[in-house]
ZAKESE-574357 format. One line per 5 residues: their letters; for each residue x, y, z of C-alpha. Coordinates in steps of 0.02 Angstrom, whole numbers, plus 50000, padded with zeros to 5 digits. Each point is the difference from the previous one (the first is absolute). Example, Ala and Ser with C-alpha at 12.3 -4.5 7.8 and 13.67 -1.06 7.14 Angstrom:
<sites>
as> 50615:49775:50390  50069:50172:49967
</sites>
This chain:
<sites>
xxxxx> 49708:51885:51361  49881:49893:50076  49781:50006:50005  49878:49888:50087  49851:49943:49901
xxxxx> 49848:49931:50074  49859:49908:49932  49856:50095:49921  49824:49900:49970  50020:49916:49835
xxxxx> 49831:49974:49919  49999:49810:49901  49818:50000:49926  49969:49937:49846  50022:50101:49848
xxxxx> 50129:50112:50069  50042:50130:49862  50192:50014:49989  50101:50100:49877  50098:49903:49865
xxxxx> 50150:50037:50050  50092:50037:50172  50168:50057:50055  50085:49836:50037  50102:50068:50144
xxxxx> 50002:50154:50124  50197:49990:49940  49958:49998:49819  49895:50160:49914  50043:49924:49816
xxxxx> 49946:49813:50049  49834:49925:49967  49869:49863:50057  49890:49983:49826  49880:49875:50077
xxxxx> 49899:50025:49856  50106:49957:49861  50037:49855:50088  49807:49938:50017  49966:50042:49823
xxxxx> 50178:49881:49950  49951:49866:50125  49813:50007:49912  50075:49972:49824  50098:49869:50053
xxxxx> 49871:49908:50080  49880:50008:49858  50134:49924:49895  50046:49857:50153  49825:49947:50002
xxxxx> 50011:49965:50181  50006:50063:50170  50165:50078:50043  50089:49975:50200  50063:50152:50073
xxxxx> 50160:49966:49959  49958:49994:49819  49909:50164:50010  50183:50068:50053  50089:49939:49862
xxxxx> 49886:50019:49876  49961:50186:50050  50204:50023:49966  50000:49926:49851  50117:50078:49865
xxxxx> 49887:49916:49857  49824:49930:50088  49928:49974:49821  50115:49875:49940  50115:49937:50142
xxxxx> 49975:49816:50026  49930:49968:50160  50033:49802:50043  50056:49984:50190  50178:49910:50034
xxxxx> 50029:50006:49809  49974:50195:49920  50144:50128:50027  49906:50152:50069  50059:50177:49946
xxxxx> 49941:50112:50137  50003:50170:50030  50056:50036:50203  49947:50166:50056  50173:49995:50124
xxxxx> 50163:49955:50052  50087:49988:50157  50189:49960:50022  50092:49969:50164  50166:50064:50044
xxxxx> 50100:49814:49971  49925:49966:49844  49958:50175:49923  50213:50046:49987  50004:49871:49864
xxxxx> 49823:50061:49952  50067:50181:49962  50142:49929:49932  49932:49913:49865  49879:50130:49980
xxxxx> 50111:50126:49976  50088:49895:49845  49817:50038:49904  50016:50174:49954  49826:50050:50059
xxxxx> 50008:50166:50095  49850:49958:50117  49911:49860:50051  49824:49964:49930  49896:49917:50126
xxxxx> 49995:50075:50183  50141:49912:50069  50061:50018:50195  50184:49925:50102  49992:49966:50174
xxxxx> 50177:50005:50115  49943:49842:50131  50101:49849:49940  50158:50093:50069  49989:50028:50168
xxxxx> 50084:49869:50110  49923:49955:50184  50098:50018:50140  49991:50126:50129  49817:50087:49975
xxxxx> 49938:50104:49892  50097:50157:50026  50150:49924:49998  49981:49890:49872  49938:50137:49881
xxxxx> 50155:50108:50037  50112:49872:49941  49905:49963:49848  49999:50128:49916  50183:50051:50037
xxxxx> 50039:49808:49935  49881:50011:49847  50037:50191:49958  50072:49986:49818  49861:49861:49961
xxxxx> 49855:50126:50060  50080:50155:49917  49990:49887:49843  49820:49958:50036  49934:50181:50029
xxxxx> 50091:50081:49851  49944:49853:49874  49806:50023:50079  50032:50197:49978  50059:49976:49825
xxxxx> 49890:49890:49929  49841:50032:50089  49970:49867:50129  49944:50042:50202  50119:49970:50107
xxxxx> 49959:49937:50175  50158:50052:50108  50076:49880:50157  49882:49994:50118  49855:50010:49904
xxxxx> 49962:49801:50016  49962:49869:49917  49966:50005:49821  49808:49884:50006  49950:50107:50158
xxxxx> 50053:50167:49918  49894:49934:49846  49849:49944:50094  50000:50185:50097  50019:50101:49840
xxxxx> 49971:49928:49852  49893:49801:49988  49835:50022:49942  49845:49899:49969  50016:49908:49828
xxxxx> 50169:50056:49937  50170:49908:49931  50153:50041:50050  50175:49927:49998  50147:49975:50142
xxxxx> 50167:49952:49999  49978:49884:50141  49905:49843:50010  49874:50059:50146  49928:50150:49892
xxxxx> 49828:49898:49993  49964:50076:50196  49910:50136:49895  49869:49860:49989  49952:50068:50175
xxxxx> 49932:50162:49898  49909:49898:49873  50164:50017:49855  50094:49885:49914  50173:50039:50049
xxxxx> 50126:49863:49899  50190:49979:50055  50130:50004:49865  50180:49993:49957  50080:50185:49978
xxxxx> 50012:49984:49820  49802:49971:49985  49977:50138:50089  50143:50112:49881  49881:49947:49851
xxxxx> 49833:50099:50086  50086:50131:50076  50067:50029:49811  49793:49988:49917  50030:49813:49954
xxxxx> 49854:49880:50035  50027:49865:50157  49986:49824:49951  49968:49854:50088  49912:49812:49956
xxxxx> 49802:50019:50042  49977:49966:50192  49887:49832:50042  49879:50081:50142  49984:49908:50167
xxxxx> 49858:50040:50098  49997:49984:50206  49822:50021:50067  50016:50066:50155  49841:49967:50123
xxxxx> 49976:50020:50208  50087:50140:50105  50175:50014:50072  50013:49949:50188  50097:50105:50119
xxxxx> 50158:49942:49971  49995:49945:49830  50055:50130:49865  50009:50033:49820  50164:49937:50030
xxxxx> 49940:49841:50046  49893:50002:49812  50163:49999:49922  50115:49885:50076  49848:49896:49981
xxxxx> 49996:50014:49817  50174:49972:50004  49998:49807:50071  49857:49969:49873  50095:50072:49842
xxxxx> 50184:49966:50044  50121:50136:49928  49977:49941:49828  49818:49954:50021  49958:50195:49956
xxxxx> 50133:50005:49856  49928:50099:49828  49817:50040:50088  49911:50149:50076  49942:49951:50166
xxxxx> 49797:50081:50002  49923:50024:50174  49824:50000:50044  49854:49967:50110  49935:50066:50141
xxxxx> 50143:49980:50107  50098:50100:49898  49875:50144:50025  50030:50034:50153  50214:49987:49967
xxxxx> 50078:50183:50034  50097:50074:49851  50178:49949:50082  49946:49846:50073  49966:49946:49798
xxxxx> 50161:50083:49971  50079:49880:50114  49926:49853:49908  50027:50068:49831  50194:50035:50044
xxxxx> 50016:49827:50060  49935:49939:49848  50172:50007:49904  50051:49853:50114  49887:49875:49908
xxxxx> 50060:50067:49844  49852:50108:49938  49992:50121:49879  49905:50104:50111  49853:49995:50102
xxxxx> 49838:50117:50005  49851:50047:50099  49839:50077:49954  49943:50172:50065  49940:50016:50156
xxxxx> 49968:50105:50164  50186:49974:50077  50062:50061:49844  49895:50160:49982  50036:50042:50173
xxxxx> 50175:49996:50011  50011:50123:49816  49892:50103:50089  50126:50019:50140  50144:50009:49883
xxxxx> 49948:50163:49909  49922:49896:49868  49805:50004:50025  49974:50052:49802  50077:49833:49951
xxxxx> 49895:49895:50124  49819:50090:49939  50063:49983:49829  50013:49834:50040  49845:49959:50060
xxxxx> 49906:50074:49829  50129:49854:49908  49974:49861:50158  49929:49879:49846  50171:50031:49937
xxxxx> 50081:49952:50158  49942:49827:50034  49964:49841:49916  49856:49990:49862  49869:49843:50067
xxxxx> 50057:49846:49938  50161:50029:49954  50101:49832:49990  50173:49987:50104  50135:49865:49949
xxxxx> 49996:49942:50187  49881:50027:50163  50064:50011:50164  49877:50043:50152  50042:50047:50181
xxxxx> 49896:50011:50137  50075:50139:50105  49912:49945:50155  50093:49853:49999  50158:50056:49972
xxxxx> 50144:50005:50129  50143:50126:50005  50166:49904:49929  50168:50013:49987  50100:49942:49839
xxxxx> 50181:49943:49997  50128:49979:50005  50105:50013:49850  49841:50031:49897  49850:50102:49999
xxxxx> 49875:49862:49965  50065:49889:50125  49846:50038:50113  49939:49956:50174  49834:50037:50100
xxxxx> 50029:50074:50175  49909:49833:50065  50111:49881:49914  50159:50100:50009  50066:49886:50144
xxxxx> 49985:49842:49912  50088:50085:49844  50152:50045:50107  50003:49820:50076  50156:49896:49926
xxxxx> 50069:50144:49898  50156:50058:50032  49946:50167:49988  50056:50142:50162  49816:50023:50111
xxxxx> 50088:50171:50076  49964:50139:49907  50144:50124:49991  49930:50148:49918  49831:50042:49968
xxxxx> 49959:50139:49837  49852:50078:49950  49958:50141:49861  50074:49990:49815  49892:50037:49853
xxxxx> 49874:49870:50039  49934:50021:50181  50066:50177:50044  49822:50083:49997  49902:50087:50144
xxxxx> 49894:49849:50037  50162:49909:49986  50070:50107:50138  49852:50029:50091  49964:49817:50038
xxxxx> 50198:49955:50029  49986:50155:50130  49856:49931:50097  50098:49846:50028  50151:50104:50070
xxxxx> 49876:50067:50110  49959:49866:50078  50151:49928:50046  50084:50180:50035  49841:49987:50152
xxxxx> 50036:49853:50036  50173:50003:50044  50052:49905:49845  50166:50014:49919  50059:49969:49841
xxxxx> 50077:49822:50000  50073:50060:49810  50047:50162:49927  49856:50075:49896  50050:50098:49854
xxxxx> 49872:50131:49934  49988:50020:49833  49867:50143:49939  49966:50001:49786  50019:50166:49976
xxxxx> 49990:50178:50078  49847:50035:49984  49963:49864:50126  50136:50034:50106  49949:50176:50030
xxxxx> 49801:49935:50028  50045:49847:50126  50128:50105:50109  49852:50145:50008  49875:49883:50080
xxxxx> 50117:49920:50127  50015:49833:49899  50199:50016:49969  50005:50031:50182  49908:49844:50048
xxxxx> 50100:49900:49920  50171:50094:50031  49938:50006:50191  50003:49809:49988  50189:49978:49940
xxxxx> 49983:50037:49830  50125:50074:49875  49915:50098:49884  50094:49997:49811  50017:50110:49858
xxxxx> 49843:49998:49856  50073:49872:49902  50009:49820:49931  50141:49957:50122  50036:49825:50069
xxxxx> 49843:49956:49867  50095:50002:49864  50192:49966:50084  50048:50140:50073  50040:49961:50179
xxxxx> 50143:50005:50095  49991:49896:50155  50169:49988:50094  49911:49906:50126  49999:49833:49889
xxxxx> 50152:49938:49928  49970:49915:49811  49951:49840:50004  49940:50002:50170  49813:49895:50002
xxxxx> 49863:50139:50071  49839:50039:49966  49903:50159:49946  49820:50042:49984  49943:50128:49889
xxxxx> 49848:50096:49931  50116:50019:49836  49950:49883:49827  50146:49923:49963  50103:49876:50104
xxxxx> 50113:49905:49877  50153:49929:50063  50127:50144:50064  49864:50152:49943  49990:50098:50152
xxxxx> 50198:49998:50070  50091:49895:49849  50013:49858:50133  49950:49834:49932  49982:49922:50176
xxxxx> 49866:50132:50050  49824:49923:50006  49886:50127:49939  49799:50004:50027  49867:50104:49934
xxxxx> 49843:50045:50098  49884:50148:50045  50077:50167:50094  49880:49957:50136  50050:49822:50001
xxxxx> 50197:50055:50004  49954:50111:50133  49946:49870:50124  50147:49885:49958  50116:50123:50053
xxxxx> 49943:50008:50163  49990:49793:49999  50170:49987:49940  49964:49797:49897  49902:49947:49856
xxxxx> 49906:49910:50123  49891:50123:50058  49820:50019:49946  49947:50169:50069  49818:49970:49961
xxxxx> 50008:49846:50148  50158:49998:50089  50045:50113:50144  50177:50075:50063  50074:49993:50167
xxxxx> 49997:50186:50062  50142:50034:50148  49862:49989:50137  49972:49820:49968  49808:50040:49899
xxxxx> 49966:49922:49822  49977:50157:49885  49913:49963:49828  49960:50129:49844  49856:50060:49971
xxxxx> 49960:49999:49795  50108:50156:49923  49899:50164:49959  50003:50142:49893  49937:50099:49860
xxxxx> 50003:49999:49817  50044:50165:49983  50019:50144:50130  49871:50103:50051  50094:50181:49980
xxxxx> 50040:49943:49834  50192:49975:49925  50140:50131:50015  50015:50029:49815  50211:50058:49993
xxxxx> 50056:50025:49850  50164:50039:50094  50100:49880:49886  49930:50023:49831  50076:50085:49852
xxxxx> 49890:50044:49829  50107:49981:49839  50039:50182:49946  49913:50077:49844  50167:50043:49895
xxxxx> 50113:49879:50050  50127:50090:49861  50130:50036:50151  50003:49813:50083  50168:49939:50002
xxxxx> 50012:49817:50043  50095:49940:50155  50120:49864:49922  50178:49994:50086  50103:49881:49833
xxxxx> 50082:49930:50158  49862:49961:50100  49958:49816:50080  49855:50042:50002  49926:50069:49842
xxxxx> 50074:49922:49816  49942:50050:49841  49940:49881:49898  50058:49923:49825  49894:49883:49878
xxxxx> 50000:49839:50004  50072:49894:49846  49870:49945:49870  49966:49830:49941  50140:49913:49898
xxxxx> 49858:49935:49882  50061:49818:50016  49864:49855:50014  50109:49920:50141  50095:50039:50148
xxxxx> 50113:49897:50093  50001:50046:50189  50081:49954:50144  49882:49962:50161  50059:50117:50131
xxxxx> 49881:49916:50132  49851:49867:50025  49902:50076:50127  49941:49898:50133  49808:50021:50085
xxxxx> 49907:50202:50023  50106:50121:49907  49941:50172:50031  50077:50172:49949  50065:50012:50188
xxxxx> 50108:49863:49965  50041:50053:49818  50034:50199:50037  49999:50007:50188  49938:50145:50082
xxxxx> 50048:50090:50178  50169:50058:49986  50017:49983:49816  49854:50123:49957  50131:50126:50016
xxxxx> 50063:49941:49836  49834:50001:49911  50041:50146:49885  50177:49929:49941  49977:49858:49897
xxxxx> 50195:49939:50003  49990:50005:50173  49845:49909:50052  50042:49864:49886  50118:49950:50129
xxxxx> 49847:49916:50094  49945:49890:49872  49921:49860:50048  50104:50003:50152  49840:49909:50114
xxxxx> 49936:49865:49865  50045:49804:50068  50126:49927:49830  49930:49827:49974  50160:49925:50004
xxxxx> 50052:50032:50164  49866:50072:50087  50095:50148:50068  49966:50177:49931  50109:50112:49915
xxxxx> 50107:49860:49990  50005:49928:49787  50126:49915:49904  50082:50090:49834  49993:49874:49874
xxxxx> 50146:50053:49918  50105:49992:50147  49939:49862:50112  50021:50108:50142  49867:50069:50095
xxxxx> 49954:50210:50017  49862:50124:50053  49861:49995:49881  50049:50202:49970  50168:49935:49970
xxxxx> 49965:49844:49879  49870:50108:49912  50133:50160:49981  50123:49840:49921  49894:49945:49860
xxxxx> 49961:50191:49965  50136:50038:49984  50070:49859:49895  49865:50031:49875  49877:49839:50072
xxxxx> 49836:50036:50023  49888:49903:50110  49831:49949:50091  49921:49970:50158  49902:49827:50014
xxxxx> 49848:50015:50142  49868:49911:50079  49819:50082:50019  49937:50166:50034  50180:50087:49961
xxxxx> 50034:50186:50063  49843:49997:50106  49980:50148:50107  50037:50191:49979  50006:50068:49847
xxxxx> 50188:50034:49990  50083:50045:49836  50155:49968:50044  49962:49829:50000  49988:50007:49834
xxxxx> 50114:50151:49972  50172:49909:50078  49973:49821:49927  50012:50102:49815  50118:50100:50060
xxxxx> 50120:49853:50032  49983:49893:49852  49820:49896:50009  49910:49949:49853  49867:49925:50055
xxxxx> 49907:49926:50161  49926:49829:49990  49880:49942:50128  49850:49908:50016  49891:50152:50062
xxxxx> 50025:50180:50031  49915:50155:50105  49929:50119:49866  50102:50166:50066  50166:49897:49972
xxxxx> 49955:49914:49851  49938:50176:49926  50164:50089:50059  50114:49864:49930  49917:50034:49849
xxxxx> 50012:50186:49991  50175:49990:50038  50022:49900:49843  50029:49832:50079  49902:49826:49947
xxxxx> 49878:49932:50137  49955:49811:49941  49915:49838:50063  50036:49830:50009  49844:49933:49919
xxxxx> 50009:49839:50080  50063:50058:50192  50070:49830:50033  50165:50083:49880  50057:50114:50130
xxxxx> 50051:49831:50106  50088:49928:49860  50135:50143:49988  50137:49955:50101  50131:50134:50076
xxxxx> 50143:50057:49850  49884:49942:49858  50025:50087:49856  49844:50084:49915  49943:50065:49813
xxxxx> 49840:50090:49965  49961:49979:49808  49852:50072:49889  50041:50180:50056  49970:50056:49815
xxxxx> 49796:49950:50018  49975:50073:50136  49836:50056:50002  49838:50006:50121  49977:49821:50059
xxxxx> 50138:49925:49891  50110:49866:50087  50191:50019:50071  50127:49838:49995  50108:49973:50156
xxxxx> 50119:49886:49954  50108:49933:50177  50150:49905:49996  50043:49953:50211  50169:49944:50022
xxxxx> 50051:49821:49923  49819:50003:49898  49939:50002:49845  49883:50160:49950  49827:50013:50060
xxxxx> 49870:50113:49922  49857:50092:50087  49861:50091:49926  49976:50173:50080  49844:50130:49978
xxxxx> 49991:50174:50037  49881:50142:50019  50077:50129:49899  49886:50110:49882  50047:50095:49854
xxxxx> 50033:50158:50071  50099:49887:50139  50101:49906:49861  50064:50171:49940  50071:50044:50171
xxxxx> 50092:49849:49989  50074:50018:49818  50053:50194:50051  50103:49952:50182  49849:50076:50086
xxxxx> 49834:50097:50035  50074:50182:50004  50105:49973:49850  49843:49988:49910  49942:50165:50064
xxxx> 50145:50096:49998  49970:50034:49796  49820:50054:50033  50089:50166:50082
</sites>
């Protein structure tokens, strides 16, 4: 079932009459926009504020579960809000369902939606690579579509795409708040919503009518001024952003757009930059209403929501004067398309200076694959503009010096690209086109081509380049850049190549040079609108049987986790002192082991498997205290399990950084941890840790996580007070010393605390069934 939808004229006078309240989605009769309510709720809060509210405010205080008396004091209050949707992928919505099903409740209570892209392993192309898919993953997608069927949740089958492109086609809208159970849900920001990434279990408590909670965002603005230049790209905004912030720079704040440069940003272009925006560590990040917005609803089927829009646009952007807790301004006339890497995203380089970055590094110049799509730059502009570049060098005479790997975000766009000729382009060129999903973005890649721990280097249009991400090998040297960018490298072949000034040897003996990438924001015969993939949650689901083999690897049940033993201290043993960036890659790693996602016993078997032990500087290498002898951390953790010794993780800063993976959280409970100490934490992590009933403190003075040595002993005291803002003792005894003691503070509220004293989140809810 497929329709194409072109634009209509869409009147934006002032005064636009609009009705109150609007079907929220094409897919959704029993869904609603009430723009409305949410001006008269953002009114009453501002009258009681006293002063002039961001956007981003506006958002949260419009979804406010109790806007007359919830205190509203940025980086302190803990905001109950009210999201309007929820959005699960396949990886992480298993042990979603899982836990869900536990509750009792027949039907979920907020529009939720899971999305089969995390799955699908690169390889071969697209048809290929589908086929075996979904033969591997059968028993975990039978589980998916009858738990959607029986509790009421869409369900977006295998081929579909990816779960923030099928959003942003069918269900984003101007001014809404919405959870995902992945940490790059905030590329709704491209349609004017707040879209937030959470753990699974944050997620369980709105799909079940619970409110969301999280610490009031601080709100940093970034004044954008000046016009993009032909090869600079929204993109370019980001990575920018990125070097100025630093992935912790963005931690527990809304990033808030603006200016006139952003006026003229197309709807995915600022869903590019708002995706990207989990890699500094924000919250999310929004953008007021504008023109690019309006015109791609129109497109989508969704015209109603864009005039409606326009009669609330004084909802939709900042009031004048409204303060920010920090300023940043960009000129986009003067900025230069860069590339960021490797290892991490806000490593970052201008095209100009990238030369002098690679000099004295160690770091492989060839390039030996180049990738662009994924869920941030797989849109028609995206394409459009890689295309052109293909072009060129397919007239040229130019070959591909690299394999390119074609990634498109969803169907939707595959169906519209390869209908105006722009697959072909680029497939004409040497291309491999892949299957609509996440892919080598988020680890699943198979490349028999390079052997593990063979140095290469990669360029990609993807978000995330940590250290093994794309092919789980720690010696590939990943870079981030533009699709256009990628494009031209390809055909260069090194990291040296500046396609905006350097030229390329055709076979004739001429110098051929590219001319700046083209292409349009969106297509001119509008989008092939297939629905192809999509499945609506039946009426009576009375009939549903759930798809649960009791010997599956797959698919595990779930049991509760052991309350609190009610004692004010706890001896632990240390099972590791991390050493340097931590992120949930390296504590739950992904590729290969996402098959394990939905089978808690088995994914445990990864823990921690890629974090550096302190003591030797090796990973998944730690000594058992008891034994002397050194294991697997799996193995040493299973030990003290299993001998009845509970224990902690010690880290450095910005622990668990990165995707919003549970199981994370899920398999260090699972195996015996009490608590993780560390001297500062990503807010997904620290919030899953929590829900899964675990204890996520701080050294108060950070100079304490150098004084633990490797086998101290450790005891956490003052359990009994716990309370909001009450302190924790760490008492440390290294090997031949006398005990140390170490204050420790943690952000735990009330409702928090209660998790922690009942094993966990859902065994809180499961009495309210």
């Amino acid at each position: 079932m497929s329709r194409i939808l072109r634009r209509t004229p869409l009147r934006l006078g002032r005064g636009f009459a609009t009705a109150s309240k609007i079907q929220g989605s094409p897919l959704e009769s029993g869904t609603f926009i009430d723009y409305e309510g949410v001006s008269q709720q953002i009114r009453r809060v501002r009258r009681r504020h006293g002063k002039p509210l961001t956007l981003s405010e506006k958002i949260l205080y419009g979804h406010l579960e109790d806007p007359d008396d919830q205190e509203l004091k940025r980086g302190a209050s803990q905001l109950r809000l009210r999201p309007k949707r929820v959005a699960l992928h396949d990886a992480n919505a298993q042990m979603a369902l899982l836990q869900y099903m536990t509750t009792g409740i027949p039907r979920v209570r907020v529009p939720t939606s899971v999305h089969t892209d995390h799955l699908i392993t690169a390889r071969d192309g697209a048809a290929q690579d589908m086929e075996r898919a979904i033969a591997v993953n059968k028993e975990v997608y039978d589980f998916l579509q009858t738990a959607c069927a029986k509790y009421g949740i869409a369900f977006w089958r295998p081929g579909a795409g990816i779960l923030h492109q099928v959003i942003f086609e069918q269900y984003a809208y101007p001014g809404g708040l919405m959870i995902g159970s992945d940490s790059h849900t905030p590329n709704a920001a491209g349609l004017g919503m707040l879209g937030i990434g959470v753990g699974g279990m944050e997620a369980v408590d709105v799909m079940a009518g619970l409110a969301y909670e999280v610490k009031h965002p601080n709100i940093i603005g970034v004044n954008l001024t000046g016009q993009l230049g032909p090869w600079s790209t929204t993109k370019d905004i980001i990575l920018k952003v990125a070097s100025i912030l630093t992935v912790r720079g963005g931690t527990g704040s809304i990033i808030e757009y603006m200016g006139p440069g952003a006026e003229q940003l197309s709807a995915t272009g600022m869903g590019t930059i708002g995706n990207m925006g989990a890699e500094v560590g924000a919250t999310c990040s929004i953008f007021p209403y504008n023109r690019g917005m309006a015109d791609y609803l129109d497109l989508t089927g969704r015209s109603t929501i864009a005039q409606a829009a326009q009669g609330y646009k004084h909802d939709l952007k900042a009031d004048e004067g409204a303060e920010y807790d920090r300023m940043i301004d960009i000129n986009l006339s003067e900025l230069e398309p860069h590339i960021n890497g490797p290892f991490t995203p806000d490593l970052s380089w201008s095209i100009s200076n990238m030369p002098q970055a690679i000099e004295g590094k160690e770091w492989p110049t060839k390039i030996s694959a180049a990738l662009i799509g994924s869920c941030t730059n797989s849109s028609y502009e995206d394409l459009s503009r890689a295309a052109s570049i293909a072009e060129q060098a397919t007239k040229a005479g130019l070959k591909l010096q690299t394999e390119l790997l074609i990634g498109p975000g969803s169907e939707e766009i595959r169906a519209t690209v390869g209908r105006d000729g722009i697959l072909s382009e680029l497939e004409d060129a040497g291309g491999l086109v892949l299957a609509n999903a996440c892919g080598a973005c988020v680890g699943q890649w198979e490349r028999p081509t390079i052997e593990k721990g063979t140095k290469n280097t990669i360029i990609s249009s993807f978000n995330r380049n940590f250290v093994g991400r794309q092919d789980g090998n720690p010696a590939t040297h990943s870079f981030v850049a533009s699709p256009e960018l990628v494009t031209a490298m390809a055909f260069s072949g090194d990291l040296h190549f500046n396609p905006l000034k350097d030229s390329i040897k055709l076979a004739d003996g001429s110098d051929f040079r590219f001319s700046p990438p083209r292409g349009s924001a969106l297509p001119d015969k509008g989008y092939e609108r297939t629905l192809e993939f999509y499945e609506a949650p039946p009426v009576d689901a009375s009939d549903v049987t759930l798809a649960v083999d009791p010997s599956s690897s797959r698919i595990q049940l779930i049991t509760p986790f052991e309350e609190w033993s009610g004692e004010d201290h706890q001896d632990l043993k240390m099972l590791i002192k991390v050493r340097g960036k931590c992120t949930t890659d390296h504590i739950s790693a992904a590729g290969p082991w996402y098959k394990y996602r939905g089978h808690l016993q088995n994914i445990s078997q990864n823990l921690l498997i890629g974090a550096i032990n302190d003591e030797n500087g090796k990973a998944n290498q730690i000594r058992n205290s008891d034994t002397g002898e050194f294991g697997t951390v799996p193995s040493v953790a299973e030990y003290y399990r299993d001998n009845g010794k509970k224990w902690a993780i010690v880290a450095g800063d910005n622990y668990g950084e990165g995707s919003s993976r549970e199981a994370a959280a899920l398999s260090p409970r699972y195996m015996g941890c009490f608590s993780v100490i560390a001297r500062s934490m990503a807010r997904i992590h620290e919030t899953n840790l929590k829900k899964q009933g675990l204890l996520p403190l701080f050294f108060k003075d950070p100079a304490d996580y150098d004084s633990i040595k490797p086998g101290a002993g450790l005891r956490l005291s003052n359990l009994l007070a716990l309370s909001p803002g009450s302190p924790v003792y760490l008492a440390y005894t290294n090997p031949g010393q006398e005990a140390m003691q170490a204050e420790l503070f943690h952000t735990l509220t009330e409702r928090q605390i209660g998790w922690f004293r009942a094993g966990s989140a859902l065994n809180t809810l499961r009495p309210r069934s």
